[in-house]
PDB file of N, CA, C and O in Angstrom:
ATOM      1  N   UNK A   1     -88.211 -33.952 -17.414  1.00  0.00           N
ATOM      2  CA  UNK A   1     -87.577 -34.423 -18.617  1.00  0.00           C
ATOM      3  C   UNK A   1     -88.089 -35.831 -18.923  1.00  0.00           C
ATOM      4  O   UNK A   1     -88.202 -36.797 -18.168  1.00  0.00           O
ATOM      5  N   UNK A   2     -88.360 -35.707 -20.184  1.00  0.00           N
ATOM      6  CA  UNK A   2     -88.791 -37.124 -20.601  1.00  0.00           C
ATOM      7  C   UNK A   2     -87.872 -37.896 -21.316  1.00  0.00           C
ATOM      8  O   UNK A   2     -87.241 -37.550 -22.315  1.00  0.00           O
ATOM      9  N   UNK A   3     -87.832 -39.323 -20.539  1.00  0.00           N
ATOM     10  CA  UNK A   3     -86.455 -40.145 -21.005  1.00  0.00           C
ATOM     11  C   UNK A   3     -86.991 -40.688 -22.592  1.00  0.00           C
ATOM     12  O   UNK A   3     -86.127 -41.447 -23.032  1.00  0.00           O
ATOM     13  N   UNK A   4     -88.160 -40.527 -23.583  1.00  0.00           N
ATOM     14  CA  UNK A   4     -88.428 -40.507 -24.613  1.00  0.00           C
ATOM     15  C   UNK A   4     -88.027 -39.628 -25.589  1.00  0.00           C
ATOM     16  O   UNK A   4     -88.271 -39.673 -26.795  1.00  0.00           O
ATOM     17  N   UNK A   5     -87.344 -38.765 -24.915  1.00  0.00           N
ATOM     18  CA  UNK A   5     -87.002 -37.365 -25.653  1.00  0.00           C
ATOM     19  C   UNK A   5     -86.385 -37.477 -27.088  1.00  0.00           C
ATOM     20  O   UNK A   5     -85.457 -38.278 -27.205  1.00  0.00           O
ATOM     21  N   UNK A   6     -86.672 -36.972 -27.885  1.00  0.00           N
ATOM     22  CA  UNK A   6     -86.358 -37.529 -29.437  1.00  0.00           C
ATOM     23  C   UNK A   6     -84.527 -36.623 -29.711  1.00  0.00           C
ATOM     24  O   UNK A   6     -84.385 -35.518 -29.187  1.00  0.00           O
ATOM     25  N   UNK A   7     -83.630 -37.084 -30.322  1.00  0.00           N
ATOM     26  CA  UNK A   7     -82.853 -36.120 -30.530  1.00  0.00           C
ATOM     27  C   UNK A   7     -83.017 -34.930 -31.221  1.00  0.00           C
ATOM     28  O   UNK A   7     -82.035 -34.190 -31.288  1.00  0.00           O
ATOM     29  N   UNK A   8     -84.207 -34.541 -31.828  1.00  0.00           N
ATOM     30  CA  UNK A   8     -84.501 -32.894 -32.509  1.00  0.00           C
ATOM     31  C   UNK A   8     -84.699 -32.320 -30.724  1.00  0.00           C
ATOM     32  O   UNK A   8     -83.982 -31.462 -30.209  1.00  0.00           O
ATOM     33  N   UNK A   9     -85.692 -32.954 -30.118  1.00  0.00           N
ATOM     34  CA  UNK A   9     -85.806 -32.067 -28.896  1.00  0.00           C
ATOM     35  C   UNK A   9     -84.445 -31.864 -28.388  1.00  0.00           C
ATOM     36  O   UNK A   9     -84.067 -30.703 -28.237  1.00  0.00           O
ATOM     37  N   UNK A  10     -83.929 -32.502 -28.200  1.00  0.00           N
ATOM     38  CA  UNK A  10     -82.776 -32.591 -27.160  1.00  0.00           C
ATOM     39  C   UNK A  10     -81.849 -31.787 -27.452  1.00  0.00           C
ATOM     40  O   UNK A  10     -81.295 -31.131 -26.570  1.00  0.00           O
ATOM     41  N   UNK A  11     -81.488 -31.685 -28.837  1.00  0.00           N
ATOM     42  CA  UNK A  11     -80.881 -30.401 -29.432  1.00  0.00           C
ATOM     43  C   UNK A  11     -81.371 -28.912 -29.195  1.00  0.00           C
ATOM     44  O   UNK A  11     -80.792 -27.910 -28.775  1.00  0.00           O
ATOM     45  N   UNK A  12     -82.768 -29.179 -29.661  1.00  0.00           N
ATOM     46  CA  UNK A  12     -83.235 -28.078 -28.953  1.00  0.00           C
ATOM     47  C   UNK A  12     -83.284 -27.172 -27.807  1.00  0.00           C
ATOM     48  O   UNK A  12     -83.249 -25.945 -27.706  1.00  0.00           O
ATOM     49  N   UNK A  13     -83.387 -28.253 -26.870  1.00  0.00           N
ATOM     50  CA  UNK A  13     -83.584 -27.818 -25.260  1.00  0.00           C
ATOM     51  C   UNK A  13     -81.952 -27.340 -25.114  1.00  0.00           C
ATOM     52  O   UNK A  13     -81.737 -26.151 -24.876  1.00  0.00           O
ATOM     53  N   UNK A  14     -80.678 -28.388 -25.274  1.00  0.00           N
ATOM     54  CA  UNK A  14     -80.010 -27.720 -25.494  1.00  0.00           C
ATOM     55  C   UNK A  14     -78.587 -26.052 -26.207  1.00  0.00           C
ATOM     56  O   UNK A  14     -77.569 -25.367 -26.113  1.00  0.00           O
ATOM     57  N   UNK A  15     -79.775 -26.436 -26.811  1.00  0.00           N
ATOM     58  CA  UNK A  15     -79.401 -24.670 -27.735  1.00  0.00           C
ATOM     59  C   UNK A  15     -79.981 -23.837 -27.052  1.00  0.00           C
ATOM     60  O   UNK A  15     -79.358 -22.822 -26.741  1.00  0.00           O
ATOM     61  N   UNK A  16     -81.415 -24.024 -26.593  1.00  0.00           N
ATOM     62  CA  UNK A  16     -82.085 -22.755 -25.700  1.00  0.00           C
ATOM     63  C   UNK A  16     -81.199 -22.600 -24.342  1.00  0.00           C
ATOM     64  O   UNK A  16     -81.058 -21.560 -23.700  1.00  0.00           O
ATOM     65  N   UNK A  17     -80.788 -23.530 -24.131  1.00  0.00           N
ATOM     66  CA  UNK A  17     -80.082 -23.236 -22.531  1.00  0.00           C
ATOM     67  C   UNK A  17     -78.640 -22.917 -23.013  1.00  0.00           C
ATOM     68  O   UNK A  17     -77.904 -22.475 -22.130  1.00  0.00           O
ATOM     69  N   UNK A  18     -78.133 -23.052 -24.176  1.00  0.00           N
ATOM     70  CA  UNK A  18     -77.257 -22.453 -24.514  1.00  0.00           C
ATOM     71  C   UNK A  18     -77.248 -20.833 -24.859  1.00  0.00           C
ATOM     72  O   UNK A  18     -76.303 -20.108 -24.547  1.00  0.00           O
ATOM     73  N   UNK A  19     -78.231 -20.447 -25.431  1.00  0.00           N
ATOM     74  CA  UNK A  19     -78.872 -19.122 -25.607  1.00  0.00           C
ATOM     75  C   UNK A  19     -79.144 -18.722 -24.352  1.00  0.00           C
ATOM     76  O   UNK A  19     -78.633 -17.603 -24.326  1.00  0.00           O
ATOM     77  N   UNK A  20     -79.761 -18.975 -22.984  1.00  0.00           N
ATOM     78  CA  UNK A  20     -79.756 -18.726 -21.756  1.00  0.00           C
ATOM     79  C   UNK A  20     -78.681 -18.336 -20.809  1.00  0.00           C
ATOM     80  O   UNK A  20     -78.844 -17.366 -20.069  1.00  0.00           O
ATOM     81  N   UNK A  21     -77.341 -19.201 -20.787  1.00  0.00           N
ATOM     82  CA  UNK A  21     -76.467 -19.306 -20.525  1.00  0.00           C
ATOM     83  C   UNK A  21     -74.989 -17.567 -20.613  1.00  0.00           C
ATOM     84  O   UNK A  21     -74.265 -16.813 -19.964  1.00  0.00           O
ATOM     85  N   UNK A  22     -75.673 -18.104 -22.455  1.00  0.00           N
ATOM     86  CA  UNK A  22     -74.601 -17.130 -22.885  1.00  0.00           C
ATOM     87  C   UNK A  22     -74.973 -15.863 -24.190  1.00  0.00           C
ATOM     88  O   UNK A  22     -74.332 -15.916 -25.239  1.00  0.00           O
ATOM     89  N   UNK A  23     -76.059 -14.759 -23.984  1.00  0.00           N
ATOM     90  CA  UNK A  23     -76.719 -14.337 -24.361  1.00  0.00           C
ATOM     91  C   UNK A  23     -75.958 -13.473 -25.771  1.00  0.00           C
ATOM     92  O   UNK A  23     -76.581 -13.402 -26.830  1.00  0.00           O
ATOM     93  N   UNK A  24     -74.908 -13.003 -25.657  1.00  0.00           N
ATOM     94  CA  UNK A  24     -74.221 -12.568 -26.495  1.00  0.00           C
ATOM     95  C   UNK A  24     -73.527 -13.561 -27.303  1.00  0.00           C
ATOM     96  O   UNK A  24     -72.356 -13.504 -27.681  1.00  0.00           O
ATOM     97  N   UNK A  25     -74.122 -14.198 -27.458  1.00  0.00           N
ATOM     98  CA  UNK A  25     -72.879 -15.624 -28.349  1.00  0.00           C
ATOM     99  C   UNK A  25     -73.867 -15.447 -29.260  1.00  0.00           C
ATOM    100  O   UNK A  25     -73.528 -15.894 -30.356  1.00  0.00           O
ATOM    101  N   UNK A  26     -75.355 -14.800 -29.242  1.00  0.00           N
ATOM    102  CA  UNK A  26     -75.439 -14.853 -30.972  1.00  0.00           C
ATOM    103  C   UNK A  26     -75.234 -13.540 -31.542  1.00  0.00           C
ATOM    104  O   UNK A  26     -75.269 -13.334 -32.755  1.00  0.00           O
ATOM    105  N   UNK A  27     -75.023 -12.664 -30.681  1.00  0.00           N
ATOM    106  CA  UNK A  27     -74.551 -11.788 -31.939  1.00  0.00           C
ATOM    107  C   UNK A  27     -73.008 -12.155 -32.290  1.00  0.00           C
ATOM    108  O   UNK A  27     -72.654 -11.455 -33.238  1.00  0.00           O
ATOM    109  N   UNK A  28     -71.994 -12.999 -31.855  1.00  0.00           N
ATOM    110  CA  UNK A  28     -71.082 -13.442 -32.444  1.00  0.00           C
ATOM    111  C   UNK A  28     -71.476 -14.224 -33.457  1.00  0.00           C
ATOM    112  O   UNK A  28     -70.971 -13.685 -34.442  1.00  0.00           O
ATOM    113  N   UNK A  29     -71.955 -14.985 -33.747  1.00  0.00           N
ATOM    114  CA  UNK A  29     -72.475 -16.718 -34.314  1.00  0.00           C
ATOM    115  C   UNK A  29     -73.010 -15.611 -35.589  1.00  0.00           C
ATOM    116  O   UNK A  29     -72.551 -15.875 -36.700  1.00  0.00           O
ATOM    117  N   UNK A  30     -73.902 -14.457 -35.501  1.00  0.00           N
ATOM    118  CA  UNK A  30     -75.082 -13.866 -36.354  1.00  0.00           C
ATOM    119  C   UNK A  30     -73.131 -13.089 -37.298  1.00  0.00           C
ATOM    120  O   UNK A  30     -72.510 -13.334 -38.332  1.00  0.00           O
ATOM    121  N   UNK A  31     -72.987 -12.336 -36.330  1.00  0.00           N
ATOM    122  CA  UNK A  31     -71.586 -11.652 -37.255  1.00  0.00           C
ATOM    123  C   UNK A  31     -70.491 -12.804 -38.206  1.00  0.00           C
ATOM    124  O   UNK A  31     -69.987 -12.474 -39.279  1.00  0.00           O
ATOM    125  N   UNK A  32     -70.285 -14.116 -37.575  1.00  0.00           N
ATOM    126  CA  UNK A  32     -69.538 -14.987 -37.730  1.00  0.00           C
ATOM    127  C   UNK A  32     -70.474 -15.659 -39.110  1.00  0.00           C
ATOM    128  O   UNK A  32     -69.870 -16.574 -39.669  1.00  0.00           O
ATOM    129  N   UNK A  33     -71.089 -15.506 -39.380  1.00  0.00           N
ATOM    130  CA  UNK A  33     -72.154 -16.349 -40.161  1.00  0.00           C
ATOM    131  C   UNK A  33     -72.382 -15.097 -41.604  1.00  0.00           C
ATOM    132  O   UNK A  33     -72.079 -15.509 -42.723  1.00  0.00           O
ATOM    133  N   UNK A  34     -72.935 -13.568 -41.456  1.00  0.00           N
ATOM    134  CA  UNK A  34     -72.643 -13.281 -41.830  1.00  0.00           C
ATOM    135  C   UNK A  34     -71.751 -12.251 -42.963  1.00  0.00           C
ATOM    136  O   UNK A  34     -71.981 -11.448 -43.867  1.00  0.00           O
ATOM    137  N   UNK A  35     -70.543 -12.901 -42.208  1.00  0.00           N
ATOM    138  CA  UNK A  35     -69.001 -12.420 -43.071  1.00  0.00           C
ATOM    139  C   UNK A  35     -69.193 -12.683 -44.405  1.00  0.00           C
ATOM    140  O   UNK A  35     -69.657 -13.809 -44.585  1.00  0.00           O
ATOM    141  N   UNK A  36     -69.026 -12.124 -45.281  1.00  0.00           N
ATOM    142  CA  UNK A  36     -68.262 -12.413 -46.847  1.00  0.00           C
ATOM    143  C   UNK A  36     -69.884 -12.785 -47.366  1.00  0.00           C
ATOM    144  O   UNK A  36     -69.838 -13.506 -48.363  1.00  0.00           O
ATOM    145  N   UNK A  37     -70.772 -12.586 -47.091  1.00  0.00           N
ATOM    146  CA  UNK A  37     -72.088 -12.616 -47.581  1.00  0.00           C
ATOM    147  C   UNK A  37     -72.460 -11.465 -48.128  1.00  0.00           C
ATOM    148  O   UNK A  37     -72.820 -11.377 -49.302  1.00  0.00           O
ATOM    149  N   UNK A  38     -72.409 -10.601 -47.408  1.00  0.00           N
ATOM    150  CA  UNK A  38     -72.790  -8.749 -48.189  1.00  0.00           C
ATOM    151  C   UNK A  38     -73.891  -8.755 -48.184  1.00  0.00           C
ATOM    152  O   UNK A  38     -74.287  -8.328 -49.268  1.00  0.00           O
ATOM    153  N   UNK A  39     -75.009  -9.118 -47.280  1.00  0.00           N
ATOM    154  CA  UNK A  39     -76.279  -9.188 -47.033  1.00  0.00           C
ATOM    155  C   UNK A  39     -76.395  -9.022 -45.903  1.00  0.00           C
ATOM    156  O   UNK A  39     -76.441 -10.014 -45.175  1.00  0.00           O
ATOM    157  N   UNK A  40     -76.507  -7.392 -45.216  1.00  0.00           N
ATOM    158  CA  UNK A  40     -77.351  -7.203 -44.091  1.00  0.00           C
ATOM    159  C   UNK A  40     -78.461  -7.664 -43.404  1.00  0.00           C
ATOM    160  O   UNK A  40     -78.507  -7.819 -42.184  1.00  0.00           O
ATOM    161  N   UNK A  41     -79.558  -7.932 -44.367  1.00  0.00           N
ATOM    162  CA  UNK A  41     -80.716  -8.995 -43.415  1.00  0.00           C
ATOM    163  C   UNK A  41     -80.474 -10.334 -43.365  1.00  0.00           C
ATOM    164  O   UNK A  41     -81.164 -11.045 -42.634  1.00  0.00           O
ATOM    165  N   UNK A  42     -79.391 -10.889 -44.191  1.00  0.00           N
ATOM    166  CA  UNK A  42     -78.828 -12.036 -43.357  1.00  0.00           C
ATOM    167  C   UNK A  42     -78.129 -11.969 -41.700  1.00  0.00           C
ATOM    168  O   UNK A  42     -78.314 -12.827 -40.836  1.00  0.00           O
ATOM    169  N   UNK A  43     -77.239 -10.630 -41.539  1.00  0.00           N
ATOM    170  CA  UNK A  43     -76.429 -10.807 -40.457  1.00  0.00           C
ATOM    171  C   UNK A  43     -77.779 -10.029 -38.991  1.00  0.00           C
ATOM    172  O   UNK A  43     -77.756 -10.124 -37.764  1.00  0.00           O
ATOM    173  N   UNK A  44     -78.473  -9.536 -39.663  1.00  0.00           N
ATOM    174  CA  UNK A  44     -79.449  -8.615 -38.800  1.00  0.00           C
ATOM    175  C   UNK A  44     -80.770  -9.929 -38.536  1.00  0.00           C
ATOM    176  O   UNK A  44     -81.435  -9.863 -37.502  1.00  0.00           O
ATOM    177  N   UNK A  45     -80.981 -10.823 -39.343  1.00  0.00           N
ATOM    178  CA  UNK A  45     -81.994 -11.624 -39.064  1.00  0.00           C
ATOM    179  C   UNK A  45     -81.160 -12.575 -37.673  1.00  0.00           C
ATOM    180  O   UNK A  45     -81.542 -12.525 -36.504  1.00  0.00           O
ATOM    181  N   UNK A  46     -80.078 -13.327 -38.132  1.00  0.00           N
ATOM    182  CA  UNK A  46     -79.226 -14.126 -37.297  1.00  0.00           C
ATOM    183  C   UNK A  46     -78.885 -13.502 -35.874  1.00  0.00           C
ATOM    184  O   UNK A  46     -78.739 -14.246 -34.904  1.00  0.00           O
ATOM    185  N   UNK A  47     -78.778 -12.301 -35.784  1.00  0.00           N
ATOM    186  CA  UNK A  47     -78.338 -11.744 -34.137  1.00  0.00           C
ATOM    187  C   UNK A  47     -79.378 -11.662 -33.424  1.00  0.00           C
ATOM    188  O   UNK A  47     -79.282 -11.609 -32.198  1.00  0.00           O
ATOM    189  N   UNK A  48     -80.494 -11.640 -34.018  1.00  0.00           N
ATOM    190  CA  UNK A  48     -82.078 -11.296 -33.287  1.00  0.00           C
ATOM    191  C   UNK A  48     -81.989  -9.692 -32.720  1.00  0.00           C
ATOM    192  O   UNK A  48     -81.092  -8.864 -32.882  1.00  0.00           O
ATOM    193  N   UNK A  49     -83.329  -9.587 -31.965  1.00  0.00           N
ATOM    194  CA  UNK A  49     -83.116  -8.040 -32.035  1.00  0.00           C
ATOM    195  C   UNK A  49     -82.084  -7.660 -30.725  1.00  0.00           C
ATOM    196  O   UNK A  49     -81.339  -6.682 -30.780  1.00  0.00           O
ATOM    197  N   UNK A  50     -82.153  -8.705 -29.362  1.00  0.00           N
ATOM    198  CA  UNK A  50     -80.641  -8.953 -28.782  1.00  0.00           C
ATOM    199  C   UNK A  50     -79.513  -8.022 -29.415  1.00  0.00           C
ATOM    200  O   UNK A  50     -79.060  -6.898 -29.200  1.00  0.00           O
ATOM    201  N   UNK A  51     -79.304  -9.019 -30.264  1.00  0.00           N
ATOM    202  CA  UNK A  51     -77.726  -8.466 -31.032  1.00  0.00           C
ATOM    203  C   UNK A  51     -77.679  -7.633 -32.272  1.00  0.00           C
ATOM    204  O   UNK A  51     -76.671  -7.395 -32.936  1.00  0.00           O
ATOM    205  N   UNK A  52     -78.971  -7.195 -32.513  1.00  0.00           N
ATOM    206  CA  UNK A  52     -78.904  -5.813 -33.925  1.00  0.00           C
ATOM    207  C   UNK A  52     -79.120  -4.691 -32.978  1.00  0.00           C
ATOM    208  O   UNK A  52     -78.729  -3.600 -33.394  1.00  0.00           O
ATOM    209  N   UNK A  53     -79.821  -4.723 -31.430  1.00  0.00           N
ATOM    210  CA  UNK A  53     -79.598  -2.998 -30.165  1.00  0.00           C
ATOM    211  C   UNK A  53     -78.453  -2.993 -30.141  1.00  0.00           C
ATOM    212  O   UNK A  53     -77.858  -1.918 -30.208  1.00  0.00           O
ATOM    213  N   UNK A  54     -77.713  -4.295 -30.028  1.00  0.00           N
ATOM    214  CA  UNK A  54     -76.039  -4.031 -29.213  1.00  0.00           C
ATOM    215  C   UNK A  54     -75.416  -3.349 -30.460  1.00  0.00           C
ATOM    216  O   UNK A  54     -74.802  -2.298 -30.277  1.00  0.00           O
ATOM    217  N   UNK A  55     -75.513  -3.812 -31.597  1.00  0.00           N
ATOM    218  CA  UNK A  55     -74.892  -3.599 -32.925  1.00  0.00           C
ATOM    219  C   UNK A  55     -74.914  -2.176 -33.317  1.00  0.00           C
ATOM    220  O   UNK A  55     -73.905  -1.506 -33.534  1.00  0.00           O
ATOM    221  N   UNK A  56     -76.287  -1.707 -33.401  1.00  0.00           N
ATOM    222  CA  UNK A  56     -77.049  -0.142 -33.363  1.00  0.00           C
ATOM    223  C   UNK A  56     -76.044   0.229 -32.204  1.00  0.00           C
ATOM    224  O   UNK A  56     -75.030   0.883 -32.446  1.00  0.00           O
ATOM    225  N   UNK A  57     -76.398  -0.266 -30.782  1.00  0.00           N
ATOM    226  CA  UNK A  57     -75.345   0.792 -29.878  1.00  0.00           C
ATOM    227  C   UNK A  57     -74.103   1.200 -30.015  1.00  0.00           C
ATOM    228  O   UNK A  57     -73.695   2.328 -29.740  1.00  0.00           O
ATOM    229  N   UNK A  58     -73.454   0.278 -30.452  1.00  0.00           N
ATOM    230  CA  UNK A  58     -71.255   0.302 -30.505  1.00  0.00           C
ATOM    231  C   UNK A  58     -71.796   1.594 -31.724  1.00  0.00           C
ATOM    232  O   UNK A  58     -71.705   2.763 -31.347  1.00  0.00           O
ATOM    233  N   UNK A  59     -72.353   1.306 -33.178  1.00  0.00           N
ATOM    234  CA  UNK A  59     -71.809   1.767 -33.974  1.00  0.00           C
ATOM    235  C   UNK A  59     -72.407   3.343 -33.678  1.00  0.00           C
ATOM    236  O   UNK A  59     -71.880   4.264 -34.301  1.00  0.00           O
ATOM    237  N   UNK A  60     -73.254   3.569 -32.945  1.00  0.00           N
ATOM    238  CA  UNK A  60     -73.973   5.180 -32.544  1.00  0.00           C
ATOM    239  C   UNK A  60     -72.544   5.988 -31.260  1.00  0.00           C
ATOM    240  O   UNK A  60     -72.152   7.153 -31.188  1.00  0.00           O
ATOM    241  N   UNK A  61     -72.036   4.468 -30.267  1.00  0.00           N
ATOM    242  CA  UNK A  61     -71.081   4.988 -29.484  1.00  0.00           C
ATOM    243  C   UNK A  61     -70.004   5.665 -30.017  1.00  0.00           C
ATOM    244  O   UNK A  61     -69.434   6.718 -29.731  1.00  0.00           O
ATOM    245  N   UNK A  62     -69.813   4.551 -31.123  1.00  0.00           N
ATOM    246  CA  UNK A  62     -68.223   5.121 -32.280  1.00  0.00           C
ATOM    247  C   UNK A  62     -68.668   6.611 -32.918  1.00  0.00           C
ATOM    248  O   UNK A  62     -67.980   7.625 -33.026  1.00  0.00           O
ATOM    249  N   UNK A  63     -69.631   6.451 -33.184  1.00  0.00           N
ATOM    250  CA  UNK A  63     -69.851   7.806 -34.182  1.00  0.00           C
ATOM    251  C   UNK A  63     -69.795   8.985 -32.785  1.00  0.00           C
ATOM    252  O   UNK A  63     -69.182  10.002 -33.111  1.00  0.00           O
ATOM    253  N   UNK A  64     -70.164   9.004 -31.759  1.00  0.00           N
ATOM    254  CA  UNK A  64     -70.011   9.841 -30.973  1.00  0.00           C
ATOM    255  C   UNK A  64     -68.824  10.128 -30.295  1.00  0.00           C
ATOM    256  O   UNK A  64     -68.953  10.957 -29.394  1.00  0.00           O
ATOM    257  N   UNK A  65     -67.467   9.579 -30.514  1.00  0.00           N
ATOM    258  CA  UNK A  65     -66.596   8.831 -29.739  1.00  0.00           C
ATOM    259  C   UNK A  65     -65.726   9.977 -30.846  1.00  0.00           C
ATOM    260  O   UNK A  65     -65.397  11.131 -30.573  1.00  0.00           O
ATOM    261  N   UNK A  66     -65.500   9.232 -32.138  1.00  0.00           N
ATOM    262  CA  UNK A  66     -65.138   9.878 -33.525  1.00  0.00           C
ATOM    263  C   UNK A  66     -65.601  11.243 -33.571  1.00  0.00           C
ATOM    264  O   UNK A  66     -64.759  11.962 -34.110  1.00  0.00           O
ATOM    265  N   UNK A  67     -66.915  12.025 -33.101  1.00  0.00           N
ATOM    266  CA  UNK A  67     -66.952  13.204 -33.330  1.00  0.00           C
ATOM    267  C   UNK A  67     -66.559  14.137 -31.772  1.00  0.00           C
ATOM    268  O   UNK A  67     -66.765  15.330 -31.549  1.00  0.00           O
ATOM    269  N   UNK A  68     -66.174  13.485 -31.209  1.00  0.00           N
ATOM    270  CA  UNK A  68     -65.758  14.097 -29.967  1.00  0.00           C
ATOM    271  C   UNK A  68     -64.099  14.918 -30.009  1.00  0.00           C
ATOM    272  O   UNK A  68     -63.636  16.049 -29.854  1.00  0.00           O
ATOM    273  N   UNK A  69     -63.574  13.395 -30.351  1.00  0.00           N
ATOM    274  CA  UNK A  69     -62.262  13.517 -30.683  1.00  0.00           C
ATOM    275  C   UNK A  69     -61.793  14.063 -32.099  1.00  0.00           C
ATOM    276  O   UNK A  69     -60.603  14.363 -32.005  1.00  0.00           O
ATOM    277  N   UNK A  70     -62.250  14.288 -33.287  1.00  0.00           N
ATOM    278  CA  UNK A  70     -62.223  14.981 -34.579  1.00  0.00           C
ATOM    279  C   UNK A  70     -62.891  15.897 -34.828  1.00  0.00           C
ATOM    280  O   UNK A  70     -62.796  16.493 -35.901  1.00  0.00           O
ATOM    281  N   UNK A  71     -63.639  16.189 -33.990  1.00  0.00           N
ATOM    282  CA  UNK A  71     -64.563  17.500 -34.590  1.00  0.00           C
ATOM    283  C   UNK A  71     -64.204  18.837 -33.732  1.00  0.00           C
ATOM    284  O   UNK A  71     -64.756  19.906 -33.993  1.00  0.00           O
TER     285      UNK A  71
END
């Protein structure tokens, strides 16, 4: 670490180790962001592809879940 470190880096380094840390916090942050927008490649760009598999998975689980129990 360099004690020159500018505050853009430092933010940086800290968001990546925040992203490291806690890997599912952006598909919260990506869903949380965007609400009340009505623009899918806004909320699908923001989760990365991380959090648009998890997103794809629940909603393929539900649909299988729903036709188990109703059909």
């Amino acid at each position: 670490m360099d004690s020159k470190e500018t505050s853009q880096e430092k933010r940086e380094r800290l968001r990546q180790n925040e992203l490291k840390n806690n890997p599912t916090g952006s598909l919260r942050d990506g869903l949380d962001r965007g609400m009340g927008v009505g623009n899918i490649n806004d909320v699908a760009g923001d989760m990365g592809w991380k959090g648009m598999g998890l997103l794809i998975l629940m909603l393929f689980l539900g649909y299988v879940i729903y036709q188990f129990f109703f059909s």
